[in-house]
C-alpha positions as CSV (number, residue, x, y, z in Angstrom):
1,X,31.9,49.4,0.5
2,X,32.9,51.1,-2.7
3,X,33.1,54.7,-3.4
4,X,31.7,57.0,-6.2
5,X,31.2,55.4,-9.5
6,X,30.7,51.3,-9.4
7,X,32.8,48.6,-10.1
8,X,32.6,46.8,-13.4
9,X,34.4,43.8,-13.7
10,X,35.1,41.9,-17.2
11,X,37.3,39.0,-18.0
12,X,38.4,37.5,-21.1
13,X,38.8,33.8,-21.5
14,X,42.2,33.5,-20.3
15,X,41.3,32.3,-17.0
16,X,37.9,32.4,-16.0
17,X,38.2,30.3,-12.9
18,X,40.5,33.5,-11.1
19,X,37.9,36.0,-12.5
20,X,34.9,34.1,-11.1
21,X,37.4,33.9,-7.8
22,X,38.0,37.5,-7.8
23,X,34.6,38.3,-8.6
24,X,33.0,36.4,-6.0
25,X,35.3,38.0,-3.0
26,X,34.6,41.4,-4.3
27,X,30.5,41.1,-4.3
28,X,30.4,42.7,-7.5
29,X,28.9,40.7,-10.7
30,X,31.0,40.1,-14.1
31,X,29.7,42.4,-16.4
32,X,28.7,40.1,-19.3
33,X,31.0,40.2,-22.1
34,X,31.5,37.4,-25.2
35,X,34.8,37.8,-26.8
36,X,34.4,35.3,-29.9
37,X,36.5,34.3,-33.2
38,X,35.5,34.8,-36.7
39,X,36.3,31.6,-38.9
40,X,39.6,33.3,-39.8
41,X,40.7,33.7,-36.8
42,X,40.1,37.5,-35.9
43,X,38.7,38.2,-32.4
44,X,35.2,40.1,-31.9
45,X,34.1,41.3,-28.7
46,X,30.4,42.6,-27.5
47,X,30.0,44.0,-23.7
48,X,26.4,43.3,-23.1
49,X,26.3,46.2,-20.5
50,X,26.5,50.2,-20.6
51,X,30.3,50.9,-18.9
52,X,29.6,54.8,-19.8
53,X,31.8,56.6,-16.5
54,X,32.3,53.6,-14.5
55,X,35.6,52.0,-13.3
56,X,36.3,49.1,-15.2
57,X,38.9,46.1,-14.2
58,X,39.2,43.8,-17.1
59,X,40.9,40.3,-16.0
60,X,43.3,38.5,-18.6
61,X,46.5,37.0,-17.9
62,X,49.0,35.6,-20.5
63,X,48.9,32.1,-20.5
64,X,47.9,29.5,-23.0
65,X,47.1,31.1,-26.1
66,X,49.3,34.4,-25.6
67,X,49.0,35.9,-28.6
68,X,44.9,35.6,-28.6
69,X,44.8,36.4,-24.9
70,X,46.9,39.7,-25.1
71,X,44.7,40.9,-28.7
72,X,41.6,39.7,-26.6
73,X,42.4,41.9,-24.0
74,X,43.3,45.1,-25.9
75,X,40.3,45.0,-28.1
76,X,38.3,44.7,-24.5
77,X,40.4,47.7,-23.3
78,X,39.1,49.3,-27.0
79,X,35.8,48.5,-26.8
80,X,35.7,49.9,-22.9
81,X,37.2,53.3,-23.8
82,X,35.0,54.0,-27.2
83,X,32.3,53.2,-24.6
84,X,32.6,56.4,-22.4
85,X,34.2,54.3,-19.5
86,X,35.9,56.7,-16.8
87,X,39.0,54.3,-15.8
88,X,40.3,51.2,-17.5
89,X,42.5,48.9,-15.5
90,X,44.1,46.0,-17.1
91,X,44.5,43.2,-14.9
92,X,47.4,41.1,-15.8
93,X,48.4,38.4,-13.5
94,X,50.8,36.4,-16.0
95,X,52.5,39.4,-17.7
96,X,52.9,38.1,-21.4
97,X,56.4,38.7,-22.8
98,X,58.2,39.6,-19.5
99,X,60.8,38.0,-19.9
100,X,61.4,39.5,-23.4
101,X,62.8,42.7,-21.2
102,X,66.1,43.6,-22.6
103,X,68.6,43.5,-25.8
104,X,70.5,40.7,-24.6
105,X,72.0,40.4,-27.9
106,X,72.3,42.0,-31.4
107,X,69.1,42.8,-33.1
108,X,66.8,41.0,-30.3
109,X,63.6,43.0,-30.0
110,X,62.1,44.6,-26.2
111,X,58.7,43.2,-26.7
112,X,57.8,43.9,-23.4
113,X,57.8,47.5,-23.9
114,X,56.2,46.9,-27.4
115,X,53.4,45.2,-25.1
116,X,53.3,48.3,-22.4
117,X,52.7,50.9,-25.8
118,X,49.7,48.4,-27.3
119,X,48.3,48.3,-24.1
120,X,48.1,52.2,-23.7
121,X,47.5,52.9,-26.8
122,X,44.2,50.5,-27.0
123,X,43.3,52.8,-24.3
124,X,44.6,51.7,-21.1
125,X,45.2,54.0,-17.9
126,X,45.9,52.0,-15.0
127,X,48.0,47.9,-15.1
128,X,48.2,45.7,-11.7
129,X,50.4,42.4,-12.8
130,X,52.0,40.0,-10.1
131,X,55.8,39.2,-10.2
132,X,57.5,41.1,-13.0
133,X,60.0,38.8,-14.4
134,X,62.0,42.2,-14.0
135,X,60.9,45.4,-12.1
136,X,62.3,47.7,-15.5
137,X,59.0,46.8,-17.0
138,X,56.7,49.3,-14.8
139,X,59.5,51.6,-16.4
140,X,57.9,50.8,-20.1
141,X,55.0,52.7,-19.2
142,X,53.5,56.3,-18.6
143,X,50.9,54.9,-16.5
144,X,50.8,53.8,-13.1
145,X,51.8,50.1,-12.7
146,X,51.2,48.3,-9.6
147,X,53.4,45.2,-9.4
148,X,52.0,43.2,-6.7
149,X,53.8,40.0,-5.0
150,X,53.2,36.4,-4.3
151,X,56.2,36.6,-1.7
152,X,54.2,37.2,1.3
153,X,51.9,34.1,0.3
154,X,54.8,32.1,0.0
155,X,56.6,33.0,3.3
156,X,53.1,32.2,5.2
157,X,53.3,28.5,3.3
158,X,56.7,28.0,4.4
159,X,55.6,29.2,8.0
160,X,52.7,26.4,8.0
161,X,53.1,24.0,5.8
162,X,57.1,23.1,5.5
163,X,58.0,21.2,8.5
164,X,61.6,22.2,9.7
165,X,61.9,25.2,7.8
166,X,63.8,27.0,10.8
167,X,66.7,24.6,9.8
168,X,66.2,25.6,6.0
169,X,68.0,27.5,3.3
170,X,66.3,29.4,0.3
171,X,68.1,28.9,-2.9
172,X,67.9,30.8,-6.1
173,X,68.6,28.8,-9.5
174,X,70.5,31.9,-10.4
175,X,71.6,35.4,-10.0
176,X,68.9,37.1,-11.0
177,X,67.1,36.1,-8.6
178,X,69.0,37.2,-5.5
179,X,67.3,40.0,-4.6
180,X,63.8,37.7,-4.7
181,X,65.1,35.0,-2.4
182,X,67.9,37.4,-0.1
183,X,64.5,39.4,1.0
184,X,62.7,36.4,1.4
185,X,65.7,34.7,3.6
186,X,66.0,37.4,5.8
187,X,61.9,37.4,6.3
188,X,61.9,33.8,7.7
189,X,65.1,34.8,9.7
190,X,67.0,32.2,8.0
191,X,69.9,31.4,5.3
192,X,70.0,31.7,1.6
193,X,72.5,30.2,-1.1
194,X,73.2,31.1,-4.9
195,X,73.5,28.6,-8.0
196,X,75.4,29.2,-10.7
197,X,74.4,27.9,-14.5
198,X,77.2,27.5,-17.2
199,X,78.2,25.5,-20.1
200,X,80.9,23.1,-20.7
201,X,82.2,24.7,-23.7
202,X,81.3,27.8,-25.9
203,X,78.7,26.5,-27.9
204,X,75.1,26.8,-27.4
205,X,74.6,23.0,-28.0
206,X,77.0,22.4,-24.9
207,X,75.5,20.3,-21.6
208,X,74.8,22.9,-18.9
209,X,75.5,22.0,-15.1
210,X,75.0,24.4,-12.0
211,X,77.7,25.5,-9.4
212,X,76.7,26.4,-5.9
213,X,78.2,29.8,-5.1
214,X,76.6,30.5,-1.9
215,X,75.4,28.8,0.7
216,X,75.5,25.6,2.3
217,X,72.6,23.4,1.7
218,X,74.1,20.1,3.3
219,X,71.3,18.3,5.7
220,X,69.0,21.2,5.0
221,X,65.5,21.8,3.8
222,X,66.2,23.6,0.6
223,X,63.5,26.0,-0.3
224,X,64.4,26.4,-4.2
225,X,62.5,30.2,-5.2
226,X,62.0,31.4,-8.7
227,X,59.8,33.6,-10.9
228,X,58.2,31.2,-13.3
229,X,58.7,27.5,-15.1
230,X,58.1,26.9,-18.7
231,X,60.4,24.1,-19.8
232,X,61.5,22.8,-16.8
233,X,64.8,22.5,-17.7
234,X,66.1,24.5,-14.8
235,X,64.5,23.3,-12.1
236,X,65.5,19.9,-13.0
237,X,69.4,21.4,-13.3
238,X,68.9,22.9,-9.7
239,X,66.5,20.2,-8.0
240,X,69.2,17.7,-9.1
241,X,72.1,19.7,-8.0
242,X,70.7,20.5,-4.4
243,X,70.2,16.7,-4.0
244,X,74.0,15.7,-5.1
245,X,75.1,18.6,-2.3
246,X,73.2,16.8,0.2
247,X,70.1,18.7,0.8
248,X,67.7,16.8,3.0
249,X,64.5,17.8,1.7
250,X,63.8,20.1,-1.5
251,X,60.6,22.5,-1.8
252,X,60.0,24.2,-4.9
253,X,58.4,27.5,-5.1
254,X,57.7,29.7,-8.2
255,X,55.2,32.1,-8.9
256,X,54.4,31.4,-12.5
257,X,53.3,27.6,-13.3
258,X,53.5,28.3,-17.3
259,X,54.5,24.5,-17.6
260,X,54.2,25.3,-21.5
261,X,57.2,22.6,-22.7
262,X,57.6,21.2,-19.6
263,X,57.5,16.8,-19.7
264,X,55.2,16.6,-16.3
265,X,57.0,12.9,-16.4
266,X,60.0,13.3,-15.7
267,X,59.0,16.1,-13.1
268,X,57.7,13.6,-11.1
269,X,61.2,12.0,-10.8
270,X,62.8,14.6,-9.6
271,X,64.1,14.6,-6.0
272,X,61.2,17.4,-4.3
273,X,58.4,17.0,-2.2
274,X,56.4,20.1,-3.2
275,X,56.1,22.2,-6.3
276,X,54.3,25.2,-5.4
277,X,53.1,27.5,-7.9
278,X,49.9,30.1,-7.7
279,X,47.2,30.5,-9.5
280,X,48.5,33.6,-11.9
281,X,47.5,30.9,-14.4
282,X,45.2,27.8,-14.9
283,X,46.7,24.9,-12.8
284,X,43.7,22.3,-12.9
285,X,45.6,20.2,-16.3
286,X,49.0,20.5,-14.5
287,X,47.9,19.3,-11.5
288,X,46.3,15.7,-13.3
289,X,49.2,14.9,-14.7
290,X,51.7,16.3,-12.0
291,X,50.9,14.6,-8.2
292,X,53.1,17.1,-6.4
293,X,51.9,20.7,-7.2
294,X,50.0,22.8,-5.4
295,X,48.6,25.9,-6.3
296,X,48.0,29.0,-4.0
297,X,44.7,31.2,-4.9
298,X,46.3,35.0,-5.4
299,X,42.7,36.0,-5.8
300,X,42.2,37.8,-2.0
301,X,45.3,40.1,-3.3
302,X,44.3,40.7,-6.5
303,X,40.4,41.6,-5.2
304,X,42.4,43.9,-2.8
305,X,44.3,45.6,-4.7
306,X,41.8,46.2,-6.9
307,X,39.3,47.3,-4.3
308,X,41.7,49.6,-2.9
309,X,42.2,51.4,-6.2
310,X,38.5,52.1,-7.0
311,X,38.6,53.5,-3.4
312,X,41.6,55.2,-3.5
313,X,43.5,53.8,-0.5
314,X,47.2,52.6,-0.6
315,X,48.0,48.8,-1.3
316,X,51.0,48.7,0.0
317,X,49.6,47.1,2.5
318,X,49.4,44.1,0.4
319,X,53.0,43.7,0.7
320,X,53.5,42.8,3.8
321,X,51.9,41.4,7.3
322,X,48.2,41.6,5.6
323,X,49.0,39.3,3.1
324,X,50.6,37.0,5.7
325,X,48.0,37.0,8.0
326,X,45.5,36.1,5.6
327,X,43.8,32.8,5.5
328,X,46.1,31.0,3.1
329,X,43.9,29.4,0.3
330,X,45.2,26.2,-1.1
331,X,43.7,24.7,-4.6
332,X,42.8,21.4,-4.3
C-alpha cells in the first residue's frame, strides 16, 4: 500500500529488464517515457504522462554506453522537475564513475563528485545506488544518499548454494576491500585472508603478481569478494594465486559484472567454479559467452527500498536478516 501522492516509475534504456523487474514487484506501471537520439547524437526525451506533484523514481544505471546513460538520465531528472514533479529520486544501481573517487595523483580529476553536482543540479533530490566503490561518495552530495548492499544477498548464496562453506575462507583481492569481506567473514562465522598486488619493478609496464598477507587458504573453499570486474585482470591475478596456495575450491563473488574489456575466454580457464555477479547491470551477453556466471536479481531490494521511501519508513532493514531471508532469485 502506498501513502499520499502515487508512485511514478520511469526508466531510461540502460537496463530495461531490472526496471520491468522492479516494476512488476512493486504493482505500479512504468510511466511511459521515449528517450530518443537526434542524428547527431543529442538525446531527446518525452514523458507521455502528467508527473505534476507525484513521486517519481527514474531507473538508470551506468553500464554500457555511460556517457549516454548518465546525460539520458539527467535530462529525465530535467524534464521531471520542469514538470511540477514533488520528489525526484534517481535510481542508480551501477554508479557511473565510482571509482573515479579521489586525486590519486597530480592533476587527476574527482569525477565522481563532478557526477553528484550534474545530478543535483538537473534537479535531483533524493539517489539510492548499490555498492559504492567507496562510501566518500554519499559525502559528494547535499542530498540524502542511500547506499544499499548486495552483501546480505551474497551471504544467503554462500549459506545455500556453496557446499562446504563452514570450512571456507573469504578473500579480498586487495586492501581496499577489507572492510567488505572482514564484515562478511565474521557474518558466516568464519575466516578471511588479504592479497597483496605489486609490481616487479617501478615501472608501470612491469608484470604484477599477488602476495597473500592474511590468511590461510590451503585445502579451503576460497570465497574471493570484490566490488566490481571490468578487465578481468585481477581476478585472474587472485583466482590464479589462491589456486598455487592450495585452495580447494574457488567462488567468485562481485557485485558489479561490468565485464567491459574483460576476454570471457580466458575466464573460462581460470581455476573457479562460480562467478557470481548481480544484476546492477545487464548479464544476459555475459552469460552466452561465459558458462560459469550467475547473476542474482537485486530487484526485491531495490523495490524495497524504494517502497519504503515513498512511505517513509526506514530501510535499514534492508541491511540485514530481511534481505537474507528473502527468497533468493537466481537469473537463469
Amino acid at each position: 500500500m502506498y501513502h499520499g501522492n502515487s508512485i511514478r516509475l520511469l526508466a531510461g534504456n540502460s537496463h530495461p529488464e531490472l526496471a520491468h523487474a522492479v516494476a512488476e514487484r512493486l504493482g505500479v506501471p512504468l510511466t511511459p517515457c521515449m528517450p530518443k537520439k537526434f542524428s547527431n547524437g543529442e538525446i531527446n526525451v518525452k514523458i507521455s504522462e502528467s508527473v505534476r506533484e507525484e513521486d517519481v523514481f527514474i531507473i538508470q544505471s551506468g553500464c554500457s554506453d555511460v556517457n549516454d546513460n548518465l546525460m539520458e538520465l539527467l535530462i529525465l531528472i530535467s524534464a521531471c522537475k520542469t514538470a511540477s514533479a514533488r520528489r525526484i529520486t534517481a535510481v542508480i544501481p551501477c554508479f557511473p564513475y565510482a571509482r573515479m573517487d579521489k586525486k590519486d595523483e597530480s592533476r587527476a580529476p574527482i569525477t565522481a563528485k563532478l557526477v553528484a553536482n550534474m545530478l543535483v543540479g538537473a534537479g535531483c533530490d533524493h539517489v539510492i545506488t548499490m555498492d559504492l566503490h567507496a562510501s566518500q561518495i554519499q559525502g559528494f552530495f547535499d542530498i540524502p544518499v542511500d547506499n544499499l548492499f548486495s552483501e546480505p544477498l551474497m551471504v544467503s548464496y554462500i549459506k545455500r548454494h556453496i557446499d562446504g562453506w563452514q570450512d571456507g575462507i573469504v578473500v579480498s583481492p586487495d586492501a581496499g576491500g577489507a572492510k567488505r569481506v572482514t564484515a562478511m567473514a565474521d557474518k558466516l562465522g568464519i575466516e578471511f585472508a588479504l592479497i597483496h598486488r605489486k609490481r616487479d619493478g617501478k615501472s608501470q609496464n612491469a608484470p604484477e603478481r599477488m602476495e597473500l598477507l592474511v590468511g590461510d587458504v590451503r585445502d579451503k573453499v576460497a570465497i574471493l569478494v570484490d566490488d566490481m570486474i571490468d578487465t578481468g585482470h585481477t581476478l585472474t591475478l587472485a583466482a590464479r594465486t589462491l589456486h598455487e596456495k592450495g585452495a580447494k575450491t574457488i567462488y567468485v563473488l562481485i557485485s558489479h559484472g561490468l565485464f567491459a574489456e574483460a576476454h570471457m575466454a580466458s575466464l573460462n580457464s581460470l581455476p573457479i567454479e562460480q562467478l557470481v555477479v548481480t544484476n546492477t547491470v545487464p548479464q544476459n551477453e555475459h552469460k552466452e559467452q561465459f558458462s560459469k556466471l550467475i547473476a542474482l536479481d537485486i530487484s526485491s531490494t531495490i523495490a524495497e527500498s524504494i517502497r519504503r521511501t515513498h512511505n517513509g519508513e526506514s530501510i535499514s532493514l534492508l541491511f540485514g536478516e530481511w534481505a537474507e531471508g528473502r527468497g533468493l532469485d537466481i537469473i537463469i
